[in-house]
C-alpha positions in Angstrom: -20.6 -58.3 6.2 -23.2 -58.3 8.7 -22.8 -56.4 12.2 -21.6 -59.9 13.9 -18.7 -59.6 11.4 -18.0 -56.2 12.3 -17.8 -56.9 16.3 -15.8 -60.0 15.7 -13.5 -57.9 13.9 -13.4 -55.0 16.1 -12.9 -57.2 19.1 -9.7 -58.7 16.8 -7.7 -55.5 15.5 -8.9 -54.1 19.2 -10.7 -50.6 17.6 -11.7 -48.4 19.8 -12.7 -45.4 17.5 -14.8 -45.5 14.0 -14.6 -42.9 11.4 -17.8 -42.5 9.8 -16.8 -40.9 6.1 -18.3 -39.5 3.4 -17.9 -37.2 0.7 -19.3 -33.8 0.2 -20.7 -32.6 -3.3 -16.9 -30.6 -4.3 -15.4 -34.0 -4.0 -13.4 -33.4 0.1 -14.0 -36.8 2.1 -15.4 -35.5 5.4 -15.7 -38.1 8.6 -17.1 -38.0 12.3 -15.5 -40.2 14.7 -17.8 -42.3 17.0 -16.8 -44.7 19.9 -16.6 -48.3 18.8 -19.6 -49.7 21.3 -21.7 -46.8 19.5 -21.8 -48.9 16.0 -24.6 -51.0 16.8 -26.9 -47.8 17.5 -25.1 -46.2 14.3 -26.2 -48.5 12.2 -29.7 -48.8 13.4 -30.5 -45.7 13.8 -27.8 -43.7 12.1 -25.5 -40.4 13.3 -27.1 -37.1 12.7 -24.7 -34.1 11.9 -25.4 -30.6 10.6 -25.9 -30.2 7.4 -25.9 -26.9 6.7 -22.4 -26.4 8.2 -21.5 -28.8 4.9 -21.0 -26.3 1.7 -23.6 -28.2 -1.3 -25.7 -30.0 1.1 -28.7 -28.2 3.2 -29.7 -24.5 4.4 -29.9 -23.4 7.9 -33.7 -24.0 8.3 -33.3 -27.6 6.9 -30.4 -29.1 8.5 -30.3 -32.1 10.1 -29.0 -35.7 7.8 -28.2 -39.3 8.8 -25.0 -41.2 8.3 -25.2 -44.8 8.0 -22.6 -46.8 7.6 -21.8 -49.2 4.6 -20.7 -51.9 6.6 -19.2 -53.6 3.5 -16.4 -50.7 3.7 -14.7 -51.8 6.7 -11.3 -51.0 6.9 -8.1 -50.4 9.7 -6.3 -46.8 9.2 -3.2 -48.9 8.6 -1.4 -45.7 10.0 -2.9 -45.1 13.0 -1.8 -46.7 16.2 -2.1 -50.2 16.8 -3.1 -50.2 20.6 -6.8 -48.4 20.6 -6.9 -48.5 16.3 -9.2 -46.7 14.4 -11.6 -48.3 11.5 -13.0 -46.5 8.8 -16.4 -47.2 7.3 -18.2 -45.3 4.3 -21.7 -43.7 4.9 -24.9 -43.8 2.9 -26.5 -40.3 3.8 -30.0 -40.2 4.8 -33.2 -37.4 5.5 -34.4 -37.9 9.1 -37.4 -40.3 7.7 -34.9 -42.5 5.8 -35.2 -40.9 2.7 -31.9 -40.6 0.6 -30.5 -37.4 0.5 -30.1 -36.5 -3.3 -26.8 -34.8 -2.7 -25.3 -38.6 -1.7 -22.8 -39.7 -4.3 -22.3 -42.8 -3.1 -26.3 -43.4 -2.8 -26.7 -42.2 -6.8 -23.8 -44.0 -8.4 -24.9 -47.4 -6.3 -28.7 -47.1 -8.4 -26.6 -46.2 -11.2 -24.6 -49.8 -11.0 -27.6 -51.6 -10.0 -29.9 -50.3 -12.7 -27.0 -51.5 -15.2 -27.0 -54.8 -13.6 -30.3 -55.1 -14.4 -29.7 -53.7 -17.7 -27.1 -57.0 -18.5 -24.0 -54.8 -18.5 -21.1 -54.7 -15.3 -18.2 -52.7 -15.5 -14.7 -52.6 -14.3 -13.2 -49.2 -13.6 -9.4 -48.4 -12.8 -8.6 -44.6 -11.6 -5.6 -43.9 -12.4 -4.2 -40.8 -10.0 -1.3 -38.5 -10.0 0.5 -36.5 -7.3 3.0 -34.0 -6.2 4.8 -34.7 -3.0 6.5 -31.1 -1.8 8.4 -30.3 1.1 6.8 -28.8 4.0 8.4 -25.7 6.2 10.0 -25.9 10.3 6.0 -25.4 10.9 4.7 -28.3 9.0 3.3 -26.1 6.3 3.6 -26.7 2.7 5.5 -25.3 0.5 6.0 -25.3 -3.3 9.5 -27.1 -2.9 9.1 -30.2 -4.8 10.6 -33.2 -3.1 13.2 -34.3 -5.6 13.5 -33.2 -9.0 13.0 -36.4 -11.5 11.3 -37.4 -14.3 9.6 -40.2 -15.4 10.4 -43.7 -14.5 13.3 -42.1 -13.1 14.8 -44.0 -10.0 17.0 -43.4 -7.0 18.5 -41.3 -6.0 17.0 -39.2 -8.6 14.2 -40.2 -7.6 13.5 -39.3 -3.8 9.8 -40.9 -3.5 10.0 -44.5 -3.9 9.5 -45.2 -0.3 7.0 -42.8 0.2 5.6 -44.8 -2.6 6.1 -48.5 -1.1 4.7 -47.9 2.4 1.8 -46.3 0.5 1.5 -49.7 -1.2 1.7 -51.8 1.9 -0.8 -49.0 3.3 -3.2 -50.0 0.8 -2.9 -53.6 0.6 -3.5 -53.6 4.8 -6.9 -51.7 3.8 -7.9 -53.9 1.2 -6.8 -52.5 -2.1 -4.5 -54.5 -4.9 -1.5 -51.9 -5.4 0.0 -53.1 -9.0 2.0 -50.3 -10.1 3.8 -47.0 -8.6 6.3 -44.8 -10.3 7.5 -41.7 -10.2 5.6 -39.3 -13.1 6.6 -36.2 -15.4 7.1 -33.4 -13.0 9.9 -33.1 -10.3 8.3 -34.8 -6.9 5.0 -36.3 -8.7 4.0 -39.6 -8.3 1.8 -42.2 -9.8 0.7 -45.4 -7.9 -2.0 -47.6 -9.7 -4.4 -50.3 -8.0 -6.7 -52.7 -9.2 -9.9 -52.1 -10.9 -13.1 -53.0 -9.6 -17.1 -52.4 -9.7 -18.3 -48.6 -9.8 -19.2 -48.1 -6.1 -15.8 -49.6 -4.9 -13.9 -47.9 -7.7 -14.9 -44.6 -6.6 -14.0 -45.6 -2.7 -10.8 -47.0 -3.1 -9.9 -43.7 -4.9 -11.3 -41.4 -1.6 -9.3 -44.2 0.6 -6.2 -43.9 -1.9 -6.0 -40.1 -1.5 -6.7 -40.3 2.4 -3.7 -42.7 2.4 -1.4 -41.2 0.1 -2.0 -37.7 2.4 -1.4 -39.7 5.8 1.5 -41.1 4.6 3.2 -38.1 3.2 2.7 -36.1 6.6 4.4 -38.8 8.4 7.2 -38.1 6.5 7.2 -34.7 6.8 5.6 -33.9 3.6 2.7 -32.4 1.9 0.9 -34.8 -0.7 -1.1 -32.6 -3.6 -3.6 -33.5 -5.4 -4.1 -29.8 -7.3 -4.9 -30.4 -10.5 -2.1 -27.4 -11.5 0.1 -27.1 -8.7 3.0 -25.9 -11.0 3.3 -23.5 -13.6 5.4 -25.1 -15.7 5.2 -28.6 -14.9 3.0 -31.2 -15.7 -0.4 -31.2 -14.0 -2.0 -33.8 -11.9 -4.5 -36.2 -14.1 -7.2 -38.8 -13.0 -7.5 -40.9 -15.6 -10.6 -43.2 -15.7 -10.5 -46.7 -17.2 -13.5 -48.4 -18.1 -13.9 -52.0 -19.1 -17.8 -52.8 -20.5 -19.0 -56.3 -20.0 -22.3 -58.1 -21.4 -22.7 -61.8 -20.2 -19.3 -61.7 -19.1 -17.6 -60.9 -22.4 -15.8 -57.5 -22.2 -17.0 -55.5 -25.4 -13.9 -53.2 -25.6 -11.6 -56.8 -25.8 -13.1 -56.9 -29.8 -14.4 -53.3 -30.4 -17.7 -54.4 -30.1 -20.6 -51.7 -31.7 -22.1 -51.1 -28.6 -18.6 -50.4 -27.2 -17.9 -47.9 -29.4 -21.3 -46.1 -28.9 -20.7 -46.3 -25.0 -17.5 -44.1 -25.8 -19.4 -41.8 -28.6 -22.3 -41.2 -25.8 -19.1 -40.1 -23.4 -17.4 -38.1 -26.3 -21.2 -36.3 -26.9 -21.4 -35.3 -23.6 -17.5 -34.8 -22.3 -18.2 -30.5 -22.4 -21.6 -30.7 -20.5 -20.0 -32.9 -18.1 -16.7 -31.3 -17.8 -17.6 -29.1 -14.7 -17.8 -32.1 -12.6 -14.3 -33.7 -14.5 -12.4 -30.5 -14.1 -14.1 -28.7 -11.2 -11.6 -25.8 -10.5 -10.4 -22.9 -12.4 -6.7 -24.5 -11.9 -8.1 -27.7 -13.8 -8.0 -25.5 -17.1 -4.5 -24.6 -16.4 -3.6 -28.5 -16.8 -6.1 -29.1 -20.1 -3.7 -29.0 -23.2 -0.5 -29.2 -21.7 1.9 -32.0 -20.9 -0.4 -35.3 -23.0 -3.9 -33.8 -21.3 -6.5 -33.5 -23.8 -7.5 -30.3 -25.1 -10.1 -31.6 -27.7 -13.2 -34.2 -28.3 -11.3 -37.0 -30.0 -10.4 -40.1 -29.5 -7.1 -42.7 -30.6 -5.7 -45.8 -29.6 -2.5 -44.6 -29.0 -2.5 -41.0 -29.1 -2.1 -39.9 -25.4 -3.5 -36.3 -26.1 -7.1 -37.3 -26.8 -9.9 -37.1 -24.9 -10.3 -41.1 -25.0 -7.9 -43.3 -25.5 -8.3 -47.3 -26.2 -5.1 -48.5 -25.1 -2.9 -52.0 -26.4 -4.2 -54.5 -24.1 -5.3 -58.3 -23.8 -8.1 -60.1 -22.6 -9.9 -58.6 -19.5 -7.9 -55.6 -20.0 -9.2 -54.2 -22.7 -10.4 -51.0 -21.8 -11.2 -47.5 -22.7 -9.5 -44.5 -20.7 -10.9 -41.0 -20.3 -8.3 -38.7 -19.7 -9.6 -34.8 -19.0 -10.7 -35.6 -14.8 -8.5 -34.4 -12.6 -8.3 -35.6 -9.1 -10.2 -32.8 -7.9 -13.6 -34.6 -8.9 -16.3 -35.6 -6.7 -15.5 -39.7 -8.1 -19.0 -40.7 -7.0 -20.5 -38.1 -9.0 -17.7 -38.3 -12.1 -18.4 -41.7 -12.6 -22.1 -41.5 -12.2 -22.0 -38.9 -15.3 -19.7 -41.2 -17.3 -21.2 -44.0 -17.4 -25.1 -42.7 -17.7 -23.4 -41.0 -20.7 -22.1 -44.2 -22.3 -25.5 -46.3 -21.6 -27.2 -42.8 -23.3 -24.3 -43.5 -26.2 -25.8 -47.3 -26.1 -29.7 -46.2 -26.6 -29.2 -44.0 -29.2 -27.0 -46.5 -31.2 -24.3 -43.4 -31.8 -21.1 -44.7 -33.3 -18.0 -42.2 -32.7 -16.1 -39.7 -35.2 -13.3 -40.7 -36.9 -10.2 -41.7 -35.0 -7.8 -38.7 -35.0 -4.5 -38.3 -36.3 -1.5 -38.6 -34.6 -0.9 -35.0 -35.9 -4.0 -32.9 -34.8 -2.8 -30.2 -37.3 -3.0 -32.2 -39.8 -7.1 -33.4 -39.6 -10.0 -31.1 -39.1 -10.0 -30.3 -35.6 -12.6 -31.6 -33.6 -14.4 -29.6 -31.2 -12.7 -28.4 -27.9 -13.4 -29.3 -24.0 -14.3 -26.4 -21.7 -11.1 -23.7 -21.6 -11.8 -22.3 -18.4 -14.3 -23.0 -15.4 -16.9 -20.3 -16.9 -17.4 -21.7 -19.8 -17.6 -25.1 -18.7 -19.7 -23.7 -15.7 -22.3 -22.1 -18.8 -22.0 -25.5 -20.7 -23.3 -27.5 -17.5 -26.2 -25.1 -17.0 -27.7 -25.7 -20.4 -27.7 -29.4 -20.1 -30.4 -31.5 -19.6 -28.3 -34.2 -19.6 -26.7 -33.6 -16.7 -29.8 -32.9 -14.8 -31.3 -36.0 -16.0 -28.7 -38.0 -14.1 -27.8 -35.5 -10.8 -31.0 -33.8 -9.0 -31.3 -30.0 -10.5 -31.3 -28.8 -6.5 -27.9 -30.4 -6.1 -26.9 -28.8 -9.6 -27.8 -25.5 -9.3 -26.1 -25.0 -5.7 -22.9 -26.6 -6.9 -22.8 -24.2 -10.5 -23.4 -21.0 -8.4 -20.2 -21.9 -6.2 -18.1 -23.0 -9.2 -19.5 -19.6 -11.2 -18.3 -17.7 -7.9 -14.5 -19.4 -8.4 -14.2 -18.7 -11.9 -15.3 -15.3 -10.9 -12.9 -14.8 -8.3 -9.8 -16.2 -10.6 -10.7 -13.9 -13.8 -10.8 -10.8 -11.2 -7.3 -11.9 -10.1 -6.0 -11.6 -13.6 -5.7 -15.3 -13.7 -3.2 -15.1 -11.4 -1.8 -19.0 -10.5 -0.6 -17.7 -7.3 -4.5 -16.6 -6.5 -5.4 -20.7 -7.1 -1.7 -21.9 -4.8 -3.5 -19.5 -2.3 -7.0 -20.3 -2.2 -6.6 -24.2 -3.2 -3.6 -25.9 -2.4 -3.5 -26.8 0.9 -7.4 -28.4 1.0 -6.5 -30.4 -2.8 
């Protein structure tokens, strides 16, 4: 779209206020809100705001960036009022002279895609995101009262969500996403709604516009959507599963196993514990990890849901691999950044993966283990020089010394899960 396009449809849907979103380096969408007659000078010359007020981004003494808006990202807040709506737009984030900030997801994963383009290879990629709906108190507040108490594929009136679920669908299909399957998941009130894959970049927006909705939606019926990786003890924990389809001249290589297929998941599976405090960025994402099908271990199956990477049954363009360690904690932009620089590594070095594991774990030498706590994938991340080859050691070494200060925090608690419900639940 060009700016034309964006005035004719502003003048259409009768906007009168534009969020300006983006997302900081911990993975929490932020937005400003600008008049719609201020777009034009937006774009041109962007929308300053204070950086160091932004936790991973700039110190006090260096503080001013530049939002400018991706205006390939327009969209209506579907639930926001008609008369005087509000659009949304997603930001590329700037230094006053125009220079990318380093600390912009979005900016990184978009070089990422295009460098691959150039490369000869495109990719598909399908998150796959769960959620607890709970009930909130006479304030508003949540609590941890799960909305209903069924199980999966369960239905009415077991299962309480389903039209929390469908006008989240309609929600999304108003903003431009392909909703193709909702259900209701493992624990009592979590959800599951699925939409269609697309490139990298959009991948990791329609997640941050999926979560935004799924929130929005929830409150207006008076409930609190979660997104905590661990929000139950004893219940099933809330998964981001990642599917990624490879494709050379148009042929996807995961529809025939194709070598450099395989080596794009080995270079994933080499790198998986380096990269895990990014996948699993809080100390409550190491309560989920072996428990409930999340993987625990390196390994990969085709129909084993406990490993690391699975290649599911599938036909045609949906053949696909599926990581399944992230939570939905994870910055996306950055997640998938890190995944896929790790498969094209895989690629180069012409790795081919370790034997498929058993369907009894038990039974086979066990393979090595992801991360079990935020420390020790906090220690595994400093030591990589993988992961600094991809993400800007700056942006790194902020973003370990916070994650170092959680872990700290929850090992001083006596890994107390009530210390995570307190510190996390109502921002996840």
């Amino acid at each position: 779209m060009d700016l034309n396009d964006i005035r004719e449809l502003l003048a259409e849907y009768g906007i009168k206020f534009i969020r300006l979103a983006f997302c900081d380096i911990a993975g929490r969408q932020k937005n400003i809100a600008i008049m719609a007659d201020e777009l034009e000078h937006a774009v041109t010359h962007g929308v300053s705001f204070d950086a160091s007020a932004i936790k991973g981004f700039l110190n006090i003494s260096e503080s001013d960036l530049l939002l400018f808006p991706d205006l390939d990202t327009f969209s209506v807040l579907p639930w926001r009022p008609s008369e005087r709506g509000v659009a949304r737009f997603y930001c590329y984030i700037t230094y006053p002279d125009r220079r990318p900030f380093e600390g912009d997801g979005r900016y990184l994963l978009s070089q990422i895609e295009r460098r691959s383009l150039q490369a000869g290879y495109s990719f598909l990629v399908g998150p796959e995101c769960e959620f607890y709906l709970f009930r909130t108190d006479e304030k508003g507040f949540p609590t941890l009262e799960p909305f209903d108490e069924a199980g999966y594929f369960d239905m009415a009136p077991l299962d309480r969500g389903e039209n929390v679920r469908r006008e989240i669908c309609f929600a999304l299909e108003d903003m431009g996403l392909k909703p193709e399957r909702s259900h209701h998941e493992h624990g009592p009130g979590q959800n599951e709604i699925d939409f269609r894959c697309s490139s990298p970049l959009k991948a990791a927006d329609d997640l941050m516009t999926f979560k935004t909705a799924v929130k929005a939606i929830a409150q207006q019926h008076g409930l609190f959507a979660s997104f905590l990786p661990k929000p139950l003890c004893d219940e099933s924990g809330n998964g981001l599963h990642i599917n990624l389809s490879l494709y050379e001249e148009g042929r996807n290589l995961f529809a025939t196993e194709d070598a450099k297929a395989m080596s794009f998941m080995a270079g994933i599976l080499r790198r998986m514990r380096e990269m895990s405090s990014f996948a699993n960025p809080l100390a409550s994402s190491y309560e989920r990890l072996g428990l409930f099908e999340a993987p625990s271990t390196v390994s990969w199956s085709h129909q084993n849901r406990s490993t690391l990477v699975r290649i599911p049954y599938a036909e045609g363009h949906d053949c696909r691999m599926e990581v399944r360690s992230p939570d939905p904690a994870a910055n996306p932009y950055l997640l998938i950044s890190l995944i896929l620089s790790a498969g094209f590594e895989g690629i180069a070095d012409g790795l081919e993966p370790e034997p498929e594991a058993a369907g009894d774990m038990l039974s086979s030498p066990l393979p090595e283990r992801l991360p079990q706590s935020l420390s020790e994938a906090v220690a595994e991340t400093r030591k990589s020089q993988f992961v600094r080859s991809v993400i800007p050691s700056g942006i790194i070494d902020g973003y370990l010394e916070d994650k170092a200060a959680e872990a700290e925090g929850y090992e001083g608690s006596g890994r107390d899960h009530g210390y995570l419900i307190d510190r996390y639940f109502r921002f996840v």
